[in-house]
C-alpha positions as a printed NumPy array, in Angstrom:
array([[ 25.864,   0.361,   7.581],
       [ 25.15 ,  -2.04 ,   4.917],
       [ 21.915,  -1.553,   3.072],
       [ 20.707,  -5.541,   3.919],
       [ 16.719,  -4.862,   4.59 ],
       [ 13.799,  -5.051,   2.656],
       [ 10.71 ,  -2.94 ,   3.927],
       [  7.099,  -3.447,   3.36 ],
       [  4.545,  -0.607,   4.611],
       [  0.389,  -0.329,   3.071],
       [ -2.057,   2.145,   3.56 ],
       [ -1.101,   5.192,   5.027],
       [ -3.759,   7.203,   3.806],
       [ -2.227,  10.53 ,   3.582],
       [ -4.765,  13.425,   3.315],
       [ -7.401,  11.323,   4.079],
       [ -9.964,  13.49 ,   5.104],
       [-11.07 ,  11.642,   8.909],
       [ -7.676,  12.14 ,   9.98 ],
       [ -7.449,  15.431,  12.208],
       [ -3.786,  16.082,  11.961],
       [ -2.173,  15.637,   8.689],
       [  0.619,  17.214,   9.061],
       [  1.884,  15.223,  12.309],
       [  0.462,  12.351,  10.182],
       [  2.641,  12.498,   7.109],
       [  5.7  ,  13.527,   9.326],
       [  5.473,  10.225,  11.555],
       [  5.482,   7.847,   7.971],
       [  8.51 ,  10.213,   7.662],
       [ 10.371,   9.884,  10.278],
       [ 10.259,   5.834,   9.478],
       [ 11.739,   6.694,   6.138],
       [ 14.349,   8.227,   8.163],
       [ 14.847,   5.717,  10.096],
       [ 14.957,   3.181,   7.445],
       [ 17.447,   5.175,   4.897],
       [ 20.927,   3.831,   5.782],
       [ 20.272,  -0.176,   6.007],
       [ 16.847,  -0.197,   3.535],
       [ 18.504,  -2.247,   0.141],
       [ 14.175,  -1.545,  -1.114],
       [ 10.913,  -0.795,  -0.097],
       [  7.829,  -1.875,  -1.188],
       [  4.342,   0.606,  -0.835],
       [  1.769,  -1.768,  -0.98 ],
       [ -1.003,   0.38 ,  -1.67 ],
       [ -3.27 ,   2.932,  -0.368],
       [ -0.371,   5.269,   0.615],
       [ -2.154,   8.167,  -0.38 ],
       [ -5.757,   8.825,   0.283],
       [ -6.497,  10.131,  -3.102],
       [ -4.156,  10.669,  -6.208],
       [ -4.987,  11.746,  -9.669],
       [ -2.022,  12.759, -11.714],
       [ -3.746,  14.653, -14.958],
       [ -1.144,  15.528, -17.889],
       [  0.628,  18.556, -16.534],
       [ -1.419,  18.71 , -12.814],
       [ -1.082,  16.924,  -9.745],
       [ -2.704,  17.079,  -5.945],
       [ -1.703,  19.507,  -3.832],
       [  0.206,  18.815,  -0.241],
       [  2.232,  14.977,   0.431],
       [  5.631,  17.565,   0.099],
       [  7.731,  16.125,   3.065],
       [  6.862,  12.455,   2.682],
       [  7.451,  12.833,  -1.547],
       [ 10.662,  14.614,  -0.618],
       [ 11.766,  11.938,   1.733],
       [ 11.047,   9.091,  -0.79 ],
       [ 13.361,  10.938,  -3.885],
       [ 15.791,  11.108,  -0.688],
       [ 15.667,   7.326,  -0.753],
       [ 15.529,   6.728,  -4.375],
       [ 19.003,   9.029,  -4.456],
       [ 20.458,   7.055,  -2.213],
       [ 20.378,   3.817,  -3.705],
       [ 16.94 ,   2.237,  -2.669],
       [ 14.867,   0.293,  -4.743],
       [ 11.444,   1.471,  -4.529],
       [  8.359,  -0.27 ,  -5.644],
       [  4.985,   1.115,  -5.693],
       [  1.763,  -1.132,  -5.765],
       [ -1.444,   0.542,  -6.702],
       [ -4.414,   0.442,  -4.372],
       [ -8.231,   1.39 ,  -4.452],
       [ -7.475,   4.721,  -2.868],
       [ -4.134,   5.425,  -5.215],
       [ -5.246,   3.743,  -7.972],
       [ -3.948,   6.415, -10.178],
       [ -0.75 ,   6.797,  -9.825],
       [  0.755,   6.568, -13.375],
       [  3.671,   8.402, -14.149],
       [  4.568,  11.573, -12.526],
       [  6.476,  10.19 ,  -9.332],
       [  8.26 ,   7.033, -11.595],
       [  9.906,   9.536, -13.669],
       [ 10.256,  12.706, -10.581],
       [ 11.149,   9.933,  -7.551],
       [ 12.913,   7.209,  -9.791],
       [ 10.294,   4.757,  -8.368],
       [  8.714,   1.506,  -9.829],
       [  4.736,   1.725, -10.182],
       [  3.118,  -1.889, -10.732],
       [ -0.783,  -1.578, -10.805],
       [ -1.127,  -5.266,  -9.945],
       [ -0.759,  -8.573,  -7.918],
       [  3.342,  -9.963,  -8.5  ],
       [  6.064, -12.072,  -7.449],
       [  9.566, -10.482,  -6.638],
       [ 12.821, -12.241,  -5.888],
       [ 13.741, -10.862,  -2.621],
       [ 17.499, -11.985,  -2.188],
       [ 16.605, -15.563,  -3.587],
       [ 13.099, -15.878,  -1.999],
       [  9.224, -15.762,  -4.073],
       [  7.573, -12.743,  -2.546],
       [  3.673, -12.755,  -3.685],
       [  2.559,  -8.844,  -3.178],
       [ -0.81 ,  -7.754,  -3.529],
       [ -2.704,  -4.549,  -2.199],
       [ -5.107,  -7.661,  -1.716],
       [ -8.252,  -6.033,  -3.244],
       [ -7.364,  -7.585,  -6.789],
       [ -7.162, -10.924,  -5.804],
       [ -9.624, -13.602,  -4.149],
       [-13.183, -13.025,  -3.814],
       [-14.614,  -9.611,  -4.695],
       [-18.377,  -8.26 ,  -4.234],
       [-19.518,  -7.643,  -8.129],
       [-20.408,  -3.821,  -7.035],
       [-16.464,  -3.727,  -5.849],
       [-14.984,  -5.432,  -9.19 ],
       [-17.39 ,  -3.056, -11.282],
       [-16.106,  -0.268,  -9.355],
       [-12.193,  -1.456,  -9.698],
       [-13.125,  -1.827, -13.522],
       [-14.528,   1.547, -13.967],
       [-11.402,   3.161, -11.775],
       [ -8.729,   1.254, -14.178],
       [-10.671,   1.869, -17.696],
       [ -8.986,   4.164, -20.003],
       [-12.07 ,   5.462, -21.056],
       [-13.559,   6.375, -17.303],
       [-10.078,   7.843, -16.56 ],
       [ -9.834,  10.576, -19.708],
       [-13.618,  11.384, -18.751],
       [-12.727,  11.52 , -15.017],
       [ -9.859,  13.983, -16.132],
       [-12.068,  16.286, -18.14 ],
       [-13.719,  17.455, -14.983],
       [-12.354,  20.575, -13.139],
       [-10.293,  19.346, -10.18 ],
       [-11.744,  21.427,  -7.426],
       [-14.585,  19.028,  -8.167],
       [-13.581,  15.517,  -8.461],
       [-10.81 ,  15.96 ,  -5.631],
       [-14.525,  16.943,  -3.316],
       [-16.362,  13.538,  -4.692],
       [-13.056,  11.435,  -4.211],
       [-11.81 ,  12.339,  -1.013],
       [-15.75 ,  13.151,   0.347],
       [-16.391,   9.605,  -0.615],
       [-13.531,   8.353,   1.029],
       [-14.267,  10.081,   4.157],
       [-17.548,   8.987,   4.33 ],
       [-16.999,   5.275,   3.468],
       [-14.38 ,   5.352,   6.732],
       [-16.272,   7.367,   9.242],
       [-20.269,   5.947,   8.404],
       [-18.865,   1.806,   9.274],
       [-20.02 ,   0.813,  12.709],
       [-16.894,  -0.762,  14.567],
       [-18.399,  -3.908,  14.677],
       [-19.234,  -4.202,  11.222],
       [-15.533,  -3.008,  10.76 ],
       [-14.009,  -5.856,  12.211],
       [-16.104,  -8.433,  10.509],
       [-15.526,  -7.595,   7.086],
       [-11.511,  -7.692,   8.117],
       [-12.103, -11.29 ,   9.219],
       [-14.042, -12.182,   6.452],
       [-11.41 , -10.534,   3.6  ],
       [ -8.634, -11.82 ,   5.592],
       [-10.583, -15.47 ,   5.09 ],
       [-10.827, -14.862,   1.532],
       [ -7.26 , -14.141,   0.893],
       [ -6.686, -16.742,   2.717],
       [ -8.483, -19.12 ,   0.916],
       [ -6.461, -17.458,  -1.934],
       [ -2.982, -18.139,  -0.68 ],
       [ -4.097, -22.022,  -0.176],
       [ -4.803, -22.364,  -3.735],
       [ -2.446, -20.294,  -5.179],
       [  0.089, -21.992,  -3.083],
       [ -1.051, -25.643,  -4.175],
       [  0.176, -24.511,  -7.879],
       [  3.108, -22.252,  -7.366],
       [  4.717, -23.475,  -4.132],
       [  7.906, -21.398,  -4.895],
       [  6.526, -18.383,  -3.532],
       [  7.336, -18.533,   0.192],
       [  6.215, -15.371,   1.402],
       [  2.514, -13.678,   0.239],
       [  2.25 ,  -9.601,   1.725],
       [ -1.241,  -7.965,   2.188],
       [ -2.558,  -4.729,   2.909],
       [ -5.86 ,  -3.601,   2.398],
       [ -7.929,  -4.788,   5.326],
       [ -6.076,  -2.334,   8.307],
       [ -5.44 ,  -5.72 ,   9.608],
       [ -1.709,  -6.281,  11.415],
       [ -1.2  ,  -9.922,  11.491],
       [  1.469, -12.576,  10.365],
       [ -0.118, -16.502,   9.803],
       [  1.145, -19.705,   8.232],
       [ -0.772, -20.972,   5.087],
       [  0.635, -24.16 ,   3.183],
       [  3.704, -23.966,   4.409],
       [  4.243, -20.068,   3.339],
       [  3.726, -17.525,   5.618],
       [  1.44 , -14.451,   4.987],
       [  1.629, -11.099,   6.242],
       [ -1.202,  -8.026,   6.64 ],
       [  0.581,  -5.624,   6.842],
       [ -1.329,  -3.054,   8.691],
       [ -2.317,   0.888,   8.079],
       [ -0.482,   4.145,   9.458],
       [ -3.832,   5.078,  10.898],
       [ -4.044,   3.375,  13.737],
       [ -1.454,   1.134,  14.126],
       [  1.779,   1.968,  12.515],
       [  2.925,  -0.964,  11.405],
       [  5.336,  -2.711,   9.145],
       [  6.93 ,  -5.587,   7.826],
       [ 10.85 ,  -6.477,   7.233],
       [ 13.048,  -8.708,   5.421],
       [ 16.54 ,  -9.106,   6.338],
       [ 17.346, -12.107,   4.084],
       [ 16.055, -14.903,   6.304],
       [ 12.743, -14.227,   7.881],
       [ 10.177, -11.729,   8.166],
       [  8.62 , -10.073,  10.305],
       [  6.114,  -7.467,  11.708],
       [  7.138,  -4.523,  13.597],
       [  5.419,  -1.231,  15.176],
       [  6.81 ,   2.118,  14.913],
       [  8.684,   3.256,  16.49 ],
       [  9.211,   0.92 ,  19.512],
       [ 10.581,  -2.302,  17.504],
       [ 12.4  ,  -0.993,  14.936],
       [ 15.687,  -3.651,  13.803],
       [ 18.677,  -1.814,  14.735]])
């Protein structure tokens, strides 16, 4: 089968710490790998993938074996595979570009996708941010923050991280949930319309981010959220002409 697709998956969250099952977790993001591996030309992991990363000098986390495994797999075979930092993997730096054969980009970019302007973002470094979340961002990314974050034992930072994360998904009332996806997804929106204006090249703009599965039209480009592998197990594809959004494993292109 000829490798002719282009995937496009965001925030897993493996080992996050609210999810009960993390072994049936990681293998289901798995088994679409599998399922992607003979016709996938690349793949793009647009953020969030992991829960909580921190690759010190010689260390890194524990666990993520199978789904690791599965992306060197890939990589072997001849897919091109792009890595977007998010919030929650924010430190991904060098470990799985030079074990996997991966490409790590830590910010918002256009890719040529057979011929066509792809605008990727995790979406939390573009458009309106609170100034607690941008201070936050700023502190996560500084060099300085980062070598003091390292000098702290492990067994202690991985607690604040992924205690922190846990917290920050399991405390939001449903409600409140679903209108701060509305509101982000009105933001980047509002983003797309004026980035758009000035660089109308770019016909495609890909989102994660906001757990939020949903393709729209903005200026003439469409945009994509593309979902989480919490709930919804979702995806996008390219197959040269148009793309779309898909759930695992009922609508996968054959």
């Amino acid at each position: 089968m000829a490798r002719a697709n282009t995937y496009f998956i965001s925030d897993c969250h493996l080992g996050a710490g609210y999810i009960a099952d993390h072994r049936a977790h990681e293998a289901r993001v798995v088994r679409f790998l599998d399922r992607i591996r003979d016709d996938a030309a690349a793949l793009f992991l647009v953020g969030d993938i992991l829960d909580y990363w921190y690759e010190f000098r010689s260390v890194v986390p524990r666990g993520h074996v199978r789904f690791l495994g599965k992306l060197a797999q890939l990589a072997d075979a001849g897919v091109r595979i792009t890595w977007i930092t998010g919030n929650h993997d924010v430190w991904l730096f060098d470990y799985l570009r030079d074990e996997v054969g991966l490409t790590v980009l830590r910010r918002a970019t256009v890719v040529d996708v057979n011929g066509h302007q792809f605008f990727l973002s995790h979406g939390d470094d573009v458009g309106y941010q609170r100034p607690m979340y941008r201070f936050m961002k700023w502190c996560f990314t500084s060099r300085l923050c980062q070598t003091l974050y390292a000098a702290v034992h492990p067994r202690w930072t991985t607690l604040v991280a992924t205690g922190w994360s846990t917290s920050n998904r399991t405390t939001r009332r449903p409600d409140d949930e679903e209108r701060e996806k509305e509101a982000s997804a009105a933001q980047l929106t509002r983003f797309v319309e004026r980035h758009h204006r000035d660089h109308p090249e770019v016909e495609y703009y890909v989102f994660g981010h906001l757990h939020l599965a949903q393709m729209t039209e903005v200026e003439g480009a469409q945009v994509v959220f593309l979902g989480d592998w919490i709930r919804q197990d979702t995806y996008a594809v390219f197959d040269g002409r148009q793309l779309t959004l898909h759930h695992f494993p009922e609508d996968i292109p054959t």
